[in-house]
KOLMI-115864 format. One record per atom (N, C-alpha, C): residue number from 1; residue in one letter; atom name; x, y, z. Coordinates in steps of 0.05 Angstrom, whole numbers. Layout:
N
{atom NUM 'A' 'CA' {X Y Z}}
...
//
This chain:
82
{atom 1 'X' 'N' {17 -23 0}}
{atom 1 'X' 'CA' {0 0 0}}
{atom 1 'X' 'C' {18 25 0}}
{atom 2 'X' 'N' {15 39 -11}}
{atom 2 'X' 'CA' {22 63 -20}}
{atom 2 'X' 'C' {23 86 9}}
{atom 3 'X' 'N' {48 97 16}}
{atom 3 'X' 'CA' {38 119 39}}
{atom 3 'X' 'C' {18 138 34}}
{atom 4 'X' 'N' {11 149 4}}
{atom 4 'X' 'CA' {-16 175 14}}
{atom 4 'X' 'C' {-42 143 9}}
{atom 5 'X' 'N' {-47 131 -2}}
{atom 5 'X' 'CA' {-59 113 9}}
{atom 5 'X' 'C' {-64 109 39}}
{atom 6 'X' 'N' {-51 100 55}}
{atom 6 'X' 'CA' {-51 90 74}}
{atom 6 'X' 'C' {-56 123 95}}
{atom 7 'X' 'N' {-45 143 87}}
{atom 7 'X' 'CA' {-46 171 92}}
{atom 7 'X' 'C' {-79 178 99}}
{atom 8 'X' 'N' {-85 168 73}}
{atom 8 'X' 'CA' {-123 171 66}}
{atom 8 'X' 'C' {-135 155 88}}
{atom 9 'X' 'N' {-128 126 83}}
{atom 9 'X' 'CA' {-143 101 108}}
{atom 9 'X' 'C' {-129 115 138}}
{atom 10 'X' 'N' {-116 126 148}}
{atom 10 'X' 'CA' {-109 134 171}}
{atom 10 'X' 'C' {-129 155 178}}
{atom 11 'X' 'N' {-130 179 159}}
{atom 11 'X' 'CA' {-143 200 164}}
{atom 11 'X' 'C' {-181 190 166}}
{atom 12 'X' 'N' {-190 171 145}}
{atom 12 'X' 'CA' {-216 162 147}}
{atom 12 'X' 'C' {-218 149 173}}
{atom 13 'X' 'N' {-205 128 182}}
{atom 13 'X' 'CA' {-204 123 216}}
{atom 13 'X' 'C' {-201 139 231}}
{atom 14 'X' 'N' {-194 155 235}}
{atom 14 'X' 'CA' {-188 173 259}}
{atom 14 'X' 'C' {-212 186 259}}
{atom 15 'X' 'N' {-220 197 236}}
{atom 15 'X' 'CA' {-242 218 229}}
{atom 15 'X' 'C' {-259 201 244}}
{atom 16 'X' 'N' {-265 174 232}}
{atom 16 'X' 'CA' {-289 165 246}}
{atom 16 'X' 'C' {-292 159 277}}
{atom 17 'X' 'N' {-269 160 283}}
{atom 17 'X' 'CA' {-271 149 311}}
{atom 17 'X' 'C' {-272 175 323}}
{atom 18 'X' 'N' {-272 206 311}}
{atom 18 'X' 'CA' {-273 226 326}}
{atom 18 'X' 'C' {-308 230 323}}
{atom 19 'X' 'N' {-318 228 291}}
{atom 19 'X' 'CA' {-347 232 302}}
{atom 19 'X' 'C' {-363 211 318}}
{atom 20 'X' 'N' {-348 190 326}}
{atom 20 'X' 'CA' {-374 174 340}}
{atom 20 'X' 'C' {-358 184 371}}
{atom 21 'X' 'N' {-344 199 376}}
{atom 21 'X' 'CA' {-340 208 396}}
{atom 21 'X' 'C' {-350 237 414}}
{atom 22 'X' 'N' {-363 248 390}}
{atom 22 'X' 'CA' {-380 269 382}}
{atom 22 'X' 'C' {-404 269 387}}
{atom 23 'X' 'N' {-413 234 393}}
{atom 23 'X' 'CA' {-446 230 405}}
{atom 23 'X' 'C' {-441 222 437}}
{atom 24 'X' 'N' {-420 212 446}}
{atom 24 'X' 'CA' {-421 205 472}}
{atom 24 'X' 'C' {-435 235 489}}
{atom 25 'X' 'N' {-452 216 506}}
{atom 25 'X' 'CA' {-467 238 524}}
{atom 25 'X' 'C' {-445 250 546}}
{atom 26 'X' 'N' {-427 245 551}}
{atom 26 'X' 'CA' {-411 254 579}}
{atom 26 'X' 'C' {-398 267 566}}
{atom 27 'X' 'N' {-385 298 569}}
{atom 27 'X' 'CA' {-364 314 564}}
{atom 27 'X' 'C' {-343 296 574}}
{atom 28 'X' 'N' {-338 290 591}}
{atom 28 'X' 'CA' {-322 280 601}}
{atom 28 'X' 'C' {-311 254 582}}
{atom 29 'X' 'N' {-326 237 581}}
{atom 29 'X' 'CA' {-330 218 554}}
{atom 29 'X' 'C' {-313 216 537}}
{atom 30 'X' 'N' {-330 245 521}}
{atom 30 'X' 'CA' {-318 261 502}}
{atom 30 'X' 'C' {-293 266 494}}
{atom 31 'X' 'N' {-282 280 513}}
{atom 31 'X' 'CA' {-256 299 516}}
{atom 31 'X' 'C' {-236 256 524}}
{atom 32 'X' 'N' {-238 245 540}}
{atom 32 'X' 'CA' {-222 222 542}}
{atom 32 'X' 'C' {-222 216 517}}
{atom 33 'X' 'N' {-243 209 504}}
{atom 33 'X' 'CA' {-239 194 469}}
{atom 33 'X' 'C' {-219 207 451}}
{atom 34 'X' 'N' {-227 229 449}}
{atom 34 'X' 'CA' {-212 259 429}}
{atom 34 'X' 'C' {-189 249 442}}
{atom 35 'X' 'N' {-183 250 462}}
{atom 35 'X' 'CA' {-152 256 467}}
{atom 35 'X' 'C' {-134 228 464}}
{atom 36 'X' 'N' {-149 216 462}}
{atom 36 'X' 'CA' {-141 184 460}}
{atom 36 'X' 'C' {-135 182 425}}
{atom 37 'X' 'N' {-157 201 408}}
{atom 37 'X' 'CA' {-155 198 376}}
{atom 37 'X' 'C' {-137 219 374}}
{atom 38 'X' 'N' {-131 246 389}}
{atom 38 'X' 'CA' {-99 251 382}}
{atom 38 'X' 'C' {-82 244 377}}
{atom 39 'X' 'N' {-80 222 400}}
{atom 39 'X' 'CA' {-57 210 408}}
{atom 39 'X' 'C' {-38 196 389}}
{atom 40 'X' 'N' {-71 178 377}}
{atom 40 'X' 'CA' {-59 162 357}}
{atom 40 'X' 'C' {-63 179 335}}
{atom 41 'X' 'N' {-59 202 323}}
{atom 41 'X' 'CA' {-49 213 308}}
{atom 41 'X' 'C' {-33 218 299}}
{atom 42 'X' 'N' {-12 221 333}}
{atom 42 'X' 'CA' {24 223 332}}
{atom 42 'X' 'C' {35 195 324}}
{atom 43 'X' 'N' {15 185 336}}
{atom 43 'X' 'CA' {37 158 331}}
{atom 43 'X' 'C' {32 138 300}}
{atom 44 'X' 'N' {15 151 294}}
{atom 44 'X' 'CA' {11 144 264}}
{atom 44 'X' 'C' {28 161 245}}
{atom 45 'X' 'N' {32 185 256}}
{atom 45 'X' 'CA' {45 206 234}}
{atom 45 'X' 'C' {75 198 235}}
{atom 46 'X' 'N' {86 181 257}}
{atom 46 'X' 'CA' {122 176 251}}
{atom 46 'X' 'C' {120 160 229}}
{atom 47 'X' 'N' {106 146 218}}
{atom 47 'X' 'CA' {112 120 199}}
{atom 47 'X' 'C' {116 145 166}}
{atom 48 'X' 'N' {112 166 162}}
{atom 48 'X' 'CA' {115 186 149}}
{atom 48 'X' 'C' {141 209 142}}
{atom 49 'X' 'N' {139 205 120}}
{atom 49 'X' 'CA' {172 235 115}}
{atom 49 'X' 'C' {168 254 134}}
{atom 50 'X' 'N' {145 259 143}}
{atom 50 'X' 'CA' {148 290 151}}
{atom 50 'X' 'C' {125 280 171}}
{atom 51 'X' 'N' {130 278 197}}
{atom 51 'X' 'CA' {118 271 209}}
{atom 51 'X' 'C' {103 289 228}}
{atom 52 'X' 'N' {119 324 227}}
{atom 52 'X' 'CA' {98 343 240}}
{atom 52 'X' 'C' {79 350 223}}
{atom 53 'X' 'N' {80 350 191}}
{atom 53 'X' 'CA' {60 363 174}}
{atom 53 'X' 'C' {34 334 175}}
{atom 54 'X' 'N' {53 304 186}}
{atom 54 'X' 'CA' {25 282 176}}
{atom 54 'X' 'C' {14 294 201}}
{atom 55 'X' 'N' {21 298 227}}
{atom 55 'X' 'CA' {7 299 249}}
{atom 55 'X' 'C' {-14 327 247}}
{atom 56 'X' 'N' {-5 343 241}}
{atom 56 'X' 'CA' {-13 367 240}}
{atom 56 'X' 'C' {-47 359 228}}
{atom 57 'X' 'N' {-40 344 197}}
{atom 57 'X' 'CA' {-65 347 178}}
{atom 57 'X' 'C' {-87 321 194}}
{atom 58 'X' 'N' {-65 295 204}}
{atom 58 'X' 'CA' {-86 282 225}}
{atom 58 'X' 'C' {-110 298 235}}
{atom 59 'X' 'N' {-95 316 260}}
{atom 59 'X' 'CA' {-110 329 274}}
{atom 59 'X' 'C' {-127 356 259}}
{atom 60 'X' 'N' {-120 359 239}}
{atom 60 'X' 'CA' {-132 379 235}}
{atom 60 'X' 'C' {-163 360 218}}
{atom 61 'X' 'N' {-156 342 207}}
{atom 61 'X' 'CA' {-182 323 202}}
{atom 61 'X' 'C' {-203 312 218}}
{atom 62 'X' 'N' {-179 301 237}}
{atom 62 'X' 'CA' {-204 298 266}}
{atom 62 'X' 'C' {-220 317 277}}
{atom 63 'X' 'N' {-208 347 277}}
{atom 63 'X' 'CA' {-225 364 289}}
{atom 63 'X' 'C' {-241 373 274}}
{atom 64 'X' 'N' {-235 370 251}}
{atom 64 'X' 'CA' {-263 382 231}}
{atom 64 'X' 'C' {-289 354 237}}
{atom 65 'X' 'N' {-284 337 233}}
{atom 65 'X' 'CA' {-297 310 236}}
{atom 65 'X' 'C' {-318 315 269}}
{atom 66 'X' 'N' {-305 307 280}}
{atom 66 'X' 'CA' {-309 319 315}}
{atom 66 'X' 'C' {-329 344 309}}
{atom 67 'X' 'N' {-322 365 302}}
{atom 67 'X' 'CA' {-343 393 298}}
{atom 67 'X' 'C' {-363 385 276}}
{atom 68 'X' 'N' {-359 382 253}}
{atom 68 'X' 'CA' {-381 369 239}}
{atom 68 'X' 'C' {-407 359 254}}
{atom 69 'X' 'N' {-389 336 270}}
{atom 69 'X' 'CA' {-412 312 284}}
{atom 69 'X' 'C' {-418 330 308}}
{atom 70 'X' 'N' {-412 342 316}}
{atom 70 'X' 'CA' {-419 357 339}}
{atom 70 'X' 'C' {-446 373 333}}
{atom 71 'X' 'N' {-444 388 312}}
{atom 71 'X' 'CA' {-464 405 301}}
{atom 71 'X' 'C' {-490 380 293}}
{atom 72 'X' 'N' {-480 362 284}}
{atom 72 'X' 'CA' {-509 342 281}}
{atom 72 'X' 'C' {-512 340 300}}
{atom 73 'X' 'N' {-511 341 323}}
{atom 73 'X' 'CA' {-522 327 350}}
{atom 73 'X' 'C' {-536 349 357}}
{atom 74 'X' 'N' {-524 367 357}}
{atom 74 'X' 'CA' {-539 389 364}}
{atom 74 'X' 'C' {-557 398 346}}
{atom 75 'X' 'N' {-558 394 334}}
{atom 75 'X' 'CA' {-584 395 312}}
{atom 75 'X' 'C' {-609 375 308}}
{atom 76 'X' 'N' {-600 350 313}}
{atom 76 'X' 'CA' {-613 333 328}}
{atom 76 'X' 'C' {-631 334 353}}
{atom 77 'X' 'N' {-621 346 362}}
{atom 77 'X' 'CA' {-634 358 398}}
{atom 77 'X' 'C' {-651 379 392}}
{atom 78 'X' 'N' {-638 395 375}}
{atom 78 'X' 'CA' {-665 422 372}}
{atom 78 'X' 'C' {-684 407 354}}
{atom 79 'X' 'N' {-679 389 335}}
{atom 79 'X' 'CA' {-708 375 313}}
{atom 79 'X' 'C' {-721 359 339}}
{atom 80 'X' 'N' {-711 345 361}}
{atom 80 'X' 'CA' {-732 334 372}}
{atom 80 'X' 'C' {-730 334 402}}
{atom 81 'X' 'N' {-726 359 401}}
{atom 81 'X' 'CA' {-734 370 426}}
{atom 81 'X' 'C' {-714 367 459}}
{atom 82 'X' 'N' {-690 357 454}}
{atom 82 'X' 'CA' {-677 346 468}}
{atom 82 'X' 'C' {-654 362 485}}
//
């Protein structure tokens, strides 16, 4: 597999594991998961030439992902009342 391949499948996992982290009801929850899908951001980004720019775009995927899903939830709650 190809590194921006595998670049792509890293960033689609993380993403996802930041928005289903995005529905947990506990802030608390929340913030443990996120920081757990940082984590492995860094440690996915050494296998890379440039390992501050993979980490950087990691995280910068996850938090769009994370805010995305955040905004559905909350949109969710105002459509049904929650």
């Amino acid at each position: 597999m190809s590194l921006m391949k595998r670049f792509e499948d890293d960033g689609d996992e993380l993403s996802e594991k930041a928005a289903n982290a995005a529905w947990l009801d506990s802030p608390n929850e929340r913030i443990r998961t996120l920081t757990a899908v940082f984590q492995e951001c860094g440690e996915r980004a050494n296998v890379y030439h440039d390992p501050l720019f993979a980490a950087r775009e990691l995280v910068r995927q996850v938090s769009e992902a994370f805010r995305f899903e955040r905004m559905e939830v909350h949109m969710e709650r105002l459509v049904h009342g929650v």
